[in-house]
C-alpha positions as CSV (number, residue, x, y, z in Angstrom):
1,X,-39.0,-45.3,124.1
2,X,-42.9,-46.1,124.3
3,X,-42.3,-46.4,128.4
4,X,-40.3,-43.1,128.3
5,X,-43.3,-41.2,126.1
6,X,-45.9,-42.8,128.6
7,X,-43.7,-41.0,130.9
8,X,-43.5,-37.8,129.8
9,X,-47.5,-37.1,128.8
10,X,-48.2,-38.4,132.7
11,X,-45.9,-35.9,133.9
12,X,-47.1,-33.3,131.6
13,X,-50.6,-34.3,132.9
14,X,-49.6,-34.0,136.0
15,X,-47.8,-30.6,136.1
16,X,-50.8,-29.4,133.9
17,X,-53.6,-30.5,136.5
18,X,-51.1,-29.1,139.5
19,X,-51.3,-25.4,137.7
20,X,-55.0,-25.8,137.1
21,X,-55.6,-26.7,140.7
22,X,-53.3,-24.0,142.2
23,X,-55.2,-21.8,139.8
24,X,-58.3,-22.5,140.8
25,X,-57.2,-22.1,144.8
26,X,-55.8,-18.7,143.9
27,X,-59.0,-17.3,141.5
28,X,-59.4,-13.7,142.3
29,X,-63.1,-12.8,141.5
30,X,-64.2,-9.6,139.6
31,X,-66.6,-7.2,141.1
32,X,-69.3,-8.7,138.9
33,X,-69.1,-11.7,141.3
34,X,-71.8,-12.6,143.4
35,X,-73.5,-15.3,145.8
36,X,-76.4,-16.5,146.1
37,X,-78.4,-18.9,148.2
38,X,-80.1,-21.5,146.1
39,X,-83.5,-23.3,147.6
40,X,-85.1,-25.8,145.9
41,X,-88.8,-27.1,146.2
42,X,-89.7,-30.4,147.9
43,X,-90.0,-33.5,145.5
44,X,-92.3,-36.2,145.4
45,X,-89.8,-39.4,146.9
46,X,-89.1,-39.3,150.6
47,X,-85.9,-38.5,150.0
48,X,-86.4,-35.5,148.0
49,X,-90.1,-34.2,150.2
50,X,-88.2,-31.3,152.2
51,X,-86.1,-29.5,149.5
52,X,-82.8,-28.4,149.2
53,X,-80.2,-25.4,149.8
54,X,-76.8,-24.7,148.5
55,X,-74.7,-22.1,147.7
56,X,-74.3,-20.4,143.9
57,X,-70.8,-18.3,143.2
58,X,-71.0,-16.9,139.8
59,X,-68.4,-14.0,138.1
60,X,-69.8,-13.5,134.4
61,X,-66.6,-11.9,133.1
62,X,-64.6,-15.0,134.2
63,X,-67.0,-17.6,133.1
64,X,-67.5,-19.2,136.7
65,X,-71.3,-20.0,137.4
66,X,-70.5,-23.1,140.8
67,X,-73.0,-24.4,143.1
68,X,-71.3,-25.8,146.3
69,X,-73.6,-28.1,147.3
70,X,-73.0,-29.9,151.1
71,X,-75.5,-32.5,150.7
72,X,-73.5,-35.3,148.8
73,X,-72.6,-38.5,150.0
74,X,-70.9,-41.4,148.8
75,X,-72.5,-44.8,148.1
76,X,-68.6,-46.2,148.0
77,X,-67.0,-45.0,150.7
78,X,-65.7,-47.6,153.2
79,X,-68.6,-49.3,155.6
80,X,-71.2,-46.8,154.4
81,X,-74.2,-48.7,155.4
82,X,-72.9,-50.0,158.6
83,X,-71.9,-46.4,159.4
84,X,-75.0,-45.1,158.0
85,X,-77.1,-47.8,160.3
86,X,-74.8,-46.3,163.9
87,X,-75.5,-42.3,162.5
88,X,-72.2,-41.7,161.9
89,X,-73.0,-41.1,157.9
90,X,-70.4,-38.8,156.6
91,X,-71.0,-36.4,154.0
92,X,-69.4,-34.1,151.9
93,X,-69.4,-30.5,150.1
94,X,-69.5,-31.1,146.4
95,X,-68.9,-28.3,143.4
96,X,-70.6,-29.0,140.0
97,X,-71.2,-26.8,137.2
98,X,-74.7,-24.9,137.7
99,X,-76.2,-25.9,134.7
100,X,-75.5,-29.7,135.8
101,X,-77.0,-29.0,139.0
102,X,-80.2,-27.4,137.8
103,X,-80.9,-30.2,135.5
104,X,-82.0,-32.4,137.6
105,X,-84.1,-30.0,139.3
106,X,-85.7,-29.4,135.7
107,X,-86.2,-32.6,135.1
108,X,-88.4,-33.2,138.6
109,X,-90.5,-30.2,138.2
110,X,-89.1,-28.4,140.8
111,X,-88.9,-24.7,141.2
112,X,-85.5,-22.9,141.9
113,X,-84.7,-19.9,143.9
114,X,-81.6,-18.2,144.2
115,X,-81.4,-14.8,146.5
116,X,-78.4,-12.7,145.7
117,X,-76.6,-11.6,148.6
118,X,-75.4,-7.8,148.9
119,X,-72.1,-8.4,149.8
120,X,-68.7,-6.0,148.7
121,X,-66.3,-7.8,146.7
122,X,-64.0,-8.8,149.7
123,X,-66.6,-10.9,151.5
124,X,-67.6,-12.3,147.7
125,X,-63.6,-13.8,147.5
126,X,-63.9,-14.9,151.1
127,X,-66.7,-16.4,150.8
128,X,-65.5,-18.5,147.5
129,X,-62.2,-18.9,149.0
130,X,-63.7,-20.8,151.9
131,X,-66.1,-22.7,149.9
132,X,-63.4,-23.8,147.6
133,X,-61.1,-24.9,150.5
134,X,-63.4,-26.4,152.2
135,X,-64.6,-28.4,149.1
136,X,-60.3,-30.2,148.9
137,X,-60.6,-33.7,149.4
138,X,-59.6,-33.4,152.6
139,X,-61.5,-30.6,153.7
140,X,-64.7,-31.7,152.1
141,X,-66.3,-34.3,154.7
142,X,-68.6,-33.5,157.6
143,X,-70.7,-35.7,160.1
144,X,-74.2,-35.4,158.9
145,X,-77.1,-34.6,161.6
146,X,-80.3,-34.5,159.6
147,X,-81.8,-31.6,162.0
148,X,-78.6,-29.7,163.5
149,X,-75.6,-30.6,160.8
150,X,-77.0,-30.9,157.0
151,X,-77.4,-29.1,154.0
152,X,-79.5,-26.6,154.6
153,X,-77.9,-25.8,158.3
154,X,-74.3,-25.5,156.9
155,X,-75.2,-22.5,154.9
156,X,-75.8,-20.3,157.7
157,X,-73.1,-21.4,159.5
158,X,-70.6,-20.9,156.4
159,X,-71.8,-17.1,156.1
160,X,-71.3,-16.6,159.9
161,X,-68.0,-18.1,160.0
162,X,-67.1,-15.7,157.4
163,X,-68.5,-12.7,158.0
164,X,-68.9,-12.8,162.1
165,X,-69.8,-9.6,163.9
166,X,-71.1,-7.8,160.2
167,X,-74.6,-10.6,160.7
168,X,-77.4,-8.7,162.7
169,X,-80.1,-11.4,163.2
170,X,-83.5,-10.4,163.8
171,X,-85.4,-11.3,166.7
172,X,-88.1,-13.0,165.0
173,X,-91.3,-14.6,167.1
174,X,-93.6,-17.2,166.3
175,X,-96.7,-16.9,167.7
176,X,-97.2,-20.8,167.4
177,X,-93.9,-22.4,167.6
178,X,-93.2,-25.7,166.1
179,X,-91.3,-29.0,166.9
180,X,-89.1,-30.9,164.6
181,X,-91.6,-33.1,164.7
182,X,-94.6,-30.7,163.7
183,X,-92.6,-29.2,161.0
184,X,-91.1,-32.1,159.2
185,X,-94.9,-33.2,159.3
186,X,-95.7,-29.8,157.0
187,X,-94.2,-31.4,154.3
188,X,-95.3,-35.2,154.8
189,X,-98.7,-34.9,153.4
190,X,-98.3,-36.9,150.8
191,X,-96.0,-39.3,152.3
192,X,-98.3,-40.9,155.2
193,X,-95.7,-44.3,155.2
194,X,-92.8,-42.2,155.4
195,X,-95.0,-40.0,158.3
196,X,-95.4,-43.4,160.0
197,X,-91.9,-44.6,160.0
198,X,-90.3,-41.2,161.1
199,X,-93.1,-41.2,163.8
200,X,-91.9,-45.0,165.4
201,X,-88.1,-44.2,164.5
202,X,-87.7,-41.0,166.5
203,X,-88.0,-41.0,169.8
204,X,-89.2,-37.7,172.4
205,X,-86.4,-35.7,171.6
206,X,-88.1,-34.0,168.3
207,X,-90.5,-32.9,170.0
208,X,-89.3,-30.2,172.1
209,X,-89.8,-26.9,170.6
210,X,-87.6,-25.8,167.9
211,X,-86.0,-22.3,168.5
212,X,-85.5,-19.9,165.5
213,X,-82.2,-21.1,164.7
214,X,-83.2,-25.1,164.9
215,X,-85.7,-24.5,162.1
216,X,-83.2,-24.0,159.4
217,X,-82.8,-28.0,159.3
218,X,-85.3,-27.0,156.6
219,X,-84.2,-25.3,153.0
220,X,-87.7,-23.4,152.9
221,X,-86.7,-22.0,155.9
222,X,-83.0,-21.1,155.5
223,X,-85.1,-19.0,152.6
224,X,-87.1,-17.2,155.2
225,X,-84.3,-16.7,157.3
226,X,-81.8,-14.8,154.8
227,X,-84.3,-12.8,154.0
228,X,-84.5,-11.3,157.8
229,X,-81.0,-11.1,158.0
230,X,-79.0,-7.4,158.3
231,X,-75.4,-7.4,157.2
232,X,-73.2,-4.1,158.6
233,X,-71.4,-2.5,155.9
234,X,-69.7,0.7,156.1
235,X,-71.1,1.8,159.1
236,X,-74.6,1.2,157.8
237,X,-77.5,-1.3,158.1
238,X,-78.8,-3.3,154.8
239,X,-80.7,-6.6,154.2
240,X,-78.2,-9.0,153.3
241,X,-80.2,-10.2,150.4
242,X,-79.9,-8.1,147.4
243,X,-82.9,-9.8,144.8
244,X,-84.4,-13.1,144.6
245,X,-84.5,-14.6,141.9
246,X,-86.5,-17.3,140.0
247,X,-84.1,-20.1,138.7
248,X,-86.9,-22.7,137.6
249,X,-90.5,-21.6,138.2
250,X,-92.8,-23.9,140.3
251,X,-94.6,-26.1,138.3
252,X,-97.3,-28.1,138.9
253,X,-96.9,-31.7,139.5
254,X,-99.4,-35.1,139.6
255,X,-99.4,-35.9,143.0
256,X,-100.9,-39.4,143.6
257,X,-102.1,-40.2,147.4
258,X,-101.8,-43.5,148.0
259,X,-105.3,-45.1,149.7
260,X,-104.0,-47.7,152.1
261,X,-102.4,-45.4,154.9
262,X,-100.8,-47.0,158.1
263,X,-104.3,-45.4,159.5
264,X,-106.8,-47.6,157.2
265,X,-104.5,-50.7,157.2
266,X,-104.1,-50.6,160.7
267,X,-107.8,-49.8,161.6
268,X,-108.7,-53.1,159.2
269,X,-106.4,-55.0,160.8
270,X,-107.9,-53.8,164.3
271,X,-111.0,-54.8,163.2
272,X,-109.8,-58.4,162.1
273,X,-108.2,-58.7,165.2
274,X,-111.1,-58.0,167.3
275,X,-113.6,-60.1,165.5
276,X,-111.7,-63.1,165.9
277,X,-111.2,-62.4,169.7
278,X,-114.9,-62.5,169.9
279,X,-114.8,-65.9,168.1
280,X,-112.3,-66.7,170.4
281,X,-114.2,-66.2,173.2
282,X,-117.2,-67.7,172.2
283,X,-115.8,-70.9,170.9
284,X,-113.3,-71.0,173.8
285,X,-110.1,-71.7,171.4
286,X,-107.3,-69.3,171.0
287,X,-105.9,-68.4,167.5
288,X,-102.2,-69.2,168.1
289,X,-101.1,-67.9,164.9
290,X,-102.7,-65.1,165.4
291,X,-101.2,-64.4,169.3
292,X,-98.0,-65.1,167.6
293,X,-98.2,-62.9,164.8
294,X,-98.9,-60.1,167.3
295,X,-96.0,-60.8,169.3
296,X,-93.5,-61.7,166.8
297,X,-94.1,-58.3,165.1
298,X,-94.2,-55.7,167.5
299,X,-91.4,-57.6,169.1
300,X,-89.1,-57.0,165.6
301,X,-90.2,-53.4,165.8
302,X,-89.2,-53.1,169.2
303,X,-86.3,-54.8,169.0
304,X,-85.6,-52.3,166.2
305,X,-86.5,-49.3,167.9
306,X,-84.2,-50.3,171.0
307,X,-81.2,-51.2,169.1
308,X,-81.5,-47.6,166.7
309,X,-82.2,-45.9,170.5
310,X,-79.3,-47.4,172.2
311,X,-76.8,-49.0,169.7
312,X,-76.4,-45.9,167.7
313,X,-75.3,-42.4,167.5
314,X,-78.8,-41.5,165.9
315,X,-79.3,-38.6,168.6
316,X,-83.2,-37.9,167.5
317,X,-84.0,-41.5,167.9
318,X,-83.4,-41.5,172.1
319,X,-86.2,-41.8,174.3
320,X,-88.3,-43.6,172.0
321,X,-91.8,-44.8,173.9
322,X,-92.8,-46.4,171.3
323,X,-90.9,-48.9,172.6
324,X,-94.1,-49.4,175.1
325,X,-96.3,-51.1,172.3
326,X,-93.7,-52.3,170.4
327,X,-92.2,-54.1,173.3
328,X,-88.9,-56.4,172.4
329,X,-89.3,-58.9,175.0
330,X,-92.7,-59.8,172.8
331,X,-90.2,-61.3,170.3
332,X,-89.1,-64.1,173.1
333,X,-92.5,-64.8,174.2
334,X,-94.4,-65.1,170.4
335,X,-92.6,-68.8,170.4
336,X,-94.7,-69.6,173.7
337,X,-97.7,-68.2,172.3
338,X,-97.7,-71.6,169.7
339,X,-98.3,-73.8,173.1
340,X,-101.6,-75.3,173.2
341,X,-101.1,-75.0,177.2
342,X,-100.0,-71.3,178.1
343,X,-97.3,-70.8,180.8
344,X,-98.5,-69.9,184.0
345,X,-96.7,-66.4,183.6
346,X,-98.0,-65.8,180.7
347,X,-101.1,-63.8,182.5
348,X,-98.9,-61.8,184.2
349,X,-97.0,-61.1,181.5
350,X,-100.0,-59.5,179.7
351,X,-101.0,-57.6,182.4
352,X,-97.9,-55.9,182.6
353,X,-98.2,-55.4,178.8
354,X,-101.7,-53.9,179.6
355,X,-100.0,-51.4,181.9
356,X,-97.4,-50.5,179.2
357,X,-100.3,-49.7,176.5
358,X,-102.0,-47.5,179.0
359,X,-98.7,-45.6,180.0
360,X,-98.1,-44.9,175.8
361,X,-101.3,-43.6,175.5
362,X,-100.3,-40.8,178.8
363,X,-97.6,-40.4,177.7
364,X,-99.0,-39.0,174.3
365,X,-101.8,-37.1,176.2
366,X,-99.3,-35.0,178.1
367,X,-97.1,-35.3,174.8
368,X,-93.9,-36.0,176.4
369,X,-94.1,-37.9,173.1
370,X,-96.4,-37.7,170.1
371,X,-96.8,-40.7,168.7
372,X,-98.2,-41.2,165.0
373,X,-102.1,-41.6,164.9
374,X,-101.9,-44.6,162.8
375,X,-100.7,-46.2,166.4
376,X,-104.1,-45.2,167.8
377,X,-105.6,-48.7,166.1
378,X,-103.0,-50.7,167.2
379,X,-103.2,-50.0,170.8
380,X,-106.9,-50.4,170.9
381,X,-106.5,-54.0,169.1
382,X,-103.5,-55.3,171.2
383,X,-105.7,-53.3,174.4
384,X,-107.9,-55.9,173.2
385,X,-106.2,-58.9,172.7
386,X,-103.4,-58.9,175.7
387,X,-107.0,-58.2,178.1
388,X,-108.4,-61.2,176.7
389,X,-105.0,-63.3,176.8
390,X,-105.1,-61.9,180.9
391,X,-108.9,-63.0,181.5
392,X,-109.4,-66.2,179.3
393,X,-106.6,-67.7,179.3
C-alpha cells in the first residue's frame, strides 16, 4: 500500500508538471506585454569587465516579469574543461525570474538598462514563443564564440529571425573604426593582467577592423544599436525602441588599480636582466640559471600559444606572432643552456632568434599584429641577452 501511494503522488506530480509545462508552451500574452533589451554595466572581475545583454518579457496582468538570458553555462556538463580548453564551450539560454536576475546585479553595483521595444502584440507572442522554445532542454544549447556567437550577439539575431524584412538598419559610419582588439581594450583599463593575457592569447585575426555588425560582441553596444534600429509597422517607419528605462542606476564603485603592471614588472625584470649581462661580460662567466630561465619560460608560453593556435577550435587565437618571442623550440634548448660548454649550434641558434625578435617588432609596426606594450621590455632584454649569447659565447 505505501509502494502503491508512492505511486500515485509521482504520477500526480507528473501529470501536474506535464500541464504546467504544456501551459507554459501555450501562454498567450495580453496586450500589456512587452520586451525589452536588458544591458548591464561592466563589473570589476575579468569575467564580468564587458557587461551583459539579455532579453526581459514581462505581461503585468498575467504576472510574468522573465529575463532569457543566453549567457549560461554549465560547470557539470560532460568534459567541460577539456571542451572549454579546444573552444568548443557550449552554452545555453537560461529563464529566471527578473527579480533573481537583478539581484546580483544589485549586489555588484551595477547599473541596469532595459529599452522597451515597440512592437504590436503579435510580434510580443512570437518573440516569447521563440524564446521559450528555444529555452527546452533540447533547444537551449549553442556553441559559444566570444566575438561572433555570445550573449550579447544572440539578441540581434533572435529579433531578426523573428521579425525579418520589418528590421530597417541604419547605415551608421564610424569615423574611426575599431578592431576587436581596440575595443575590448575600452573596457580593460583597469584590468592591465587580463589586457596582457588577451594580448599574447589572440593571435592577428582581432585585429582586422570590426564592421558595424561585429561590434555587437559587446552589450554596450547592442544598446547603441537598438536604438538606431527602424521596425516597419503598418506601412509606416518607427524606432523600434519605445523608452529606456533605468532598471538599477549606475553607481559608483572603489576601483583599485593594481601597481605592478606586466609593463613595470617586465621593465624591472629587463633591467635585471641587462645588468647581469654586463657582469657577464665583464667577468667572462655566463649566468646559466639565468639563460635557462629565459628559455624555459618563453618556451612554455610558446608552447602554449602554439597548441591554443593549432590544437583548438579557438578561431581568434590563429595567427598568433607572438609566437616569435615566445618561441617553443626555446623549451628544448633551456636544458642545454645548464652546460658549462655551449653547443656549437647554439650561436646559430640565437641568431636566428635575433632575426625572429626583429620580425615581431615589424610585424607590430605595420600592425599586421599589435602586440601588448608590456612585450616592448621583453624584446629589448631577450634583444639583449640572445646578442650577447651570439657574440660571447
Amino acid at each position: 500500500m505505501i509502494i502503491l501511494g508512492k505511486m500515485r503522488k509521482l504520477l500526480l506530480l507528473f501529470i501536474t508538471f506535464s500541464f504546467f509545462n504544456v501551459y507554459s508552451q501555450n501562454i498567450k500574452l495580453t496586450p500589456s506585454a512587452e520586451v525589452s533589451i536588458i544591458t548591464c554595466g561592466p563589473g570589476t572581475e575579468l569575467y564580468a569587465a564587458f557587461g551583459h545583454s539579455a532579453f526581459r518579457v514581462r505581461d503585468t496582468k498575467l504576472g510574468i516579469d522573465r529575463v532569457y538570458n543566453y549567457g549560461v553555462f554549465d560547470f557539470d556538463q560532460p568534459n567541460f574543461y577539456g571542451n572549454f580548453a579546444k573552444g568548443n564551450l557550449l552554452y545555453f539560454l537560461g529563464k529566471v525570474d527578473t527579480n533573481r536576475f537583478l539581484r546580483v546585479y544589485y549586489l555588484e553595483k551595477r547599473w541596469v538598462k532595459g529599452q522597451v521595444l515597440d512592437l504590436e502584440i503579435n510580434d510580443t507572442q512570437k518573440i516569447f514563443d521563440f524564446l521559450e522554445s528555444n529555452a527546452k532542454p533540447e533547444n537551449r544549447e549553442y556553441l559559444y564564440d566570444y566575438f561572433y556567437n555570445n550573449c550579447s550577439t544572440k539578441l540581434y539575431d533572435v529579433i531578426k529571425e523573428v521579425l525579418g524584412e520589418k528590421l530597417i538598419i541604419s547605415e551608421t559610419k564610424t569615423d574611426n573604426p575599431l578592431s576587436h582588439r581596440e575595443l575590448m581594450q575600452l573596457y580593460l583599463g583597469n584590468q592591465p593582467w587580463g589586457d596582457f593575457g588577451i594580448d599574447v592569447c589572440l593571435g592577428s585575426t582581432i585585429d582586422d577592423t570590426a564592421n558595424a555588425q561585429e561590434y555587437l560582441f559587446l552589450p554596450e553596444n547592442v544598446f547603441n544599436f537598438f536604438n538606431t534600429l527602424r521596425i516597419t509597422e503598418d506601412a509606416k517607419i518607427k524606432p523600434i525602441v519605445k523608452r529606456t528605462e533605468i532598471i538599477l542606476p549606475e553607481t559608483k564603485k572603489e576601483t583599485t588599480k593594481t601597481w605592478l603592471t606586466p609593463l613595470l614588472l617586465f621593465a624591472i625584470l629587463g633591467l635585471l636582466v641587462i645588468a647581469i649581462t654586463i657582469k657577464n661580460i665583464k667577468s667572462n662567466k655566463r649566468s646559466k640559471w639565468l639563460d635557462f630561465g629565459i628559455y624555459f619560460i618563453t618556451g612554455v608560453i610558446g608552447l602554449v600559444i602554439t597548441l591554443i593556435w593549432f590544437a583548438t577550435n579557438h578561431e581568434s587565437a590563429k595567427n598568433n606572432f607572438n609566437v616569435l618571442w615566445a618561441f617553443a623550440p626555446n623549451l628544448v634548448v633551456s636544458f642545454y643552456l645548464l652546460k658549462n660548454k655551449l653547443p656549437s649550434w647554439i650561436k646559430k641558434y640565437n641568431l636566428w632568434l635575433l632575426i625572429l625578435l626583429v620580425l615581431s617588432l615589424l610585424i607590430w609596426i605595420v600592425r599586421i599584429q599589435v602586440l601588448s606594450i608590456a612585450v616592448l621590455p621583453i624584446i629589448i632584454f631577450l634583444g639583449i641577452r640572445y646578442f650577447y649569447l651570439w657574440k660571447f659565447n
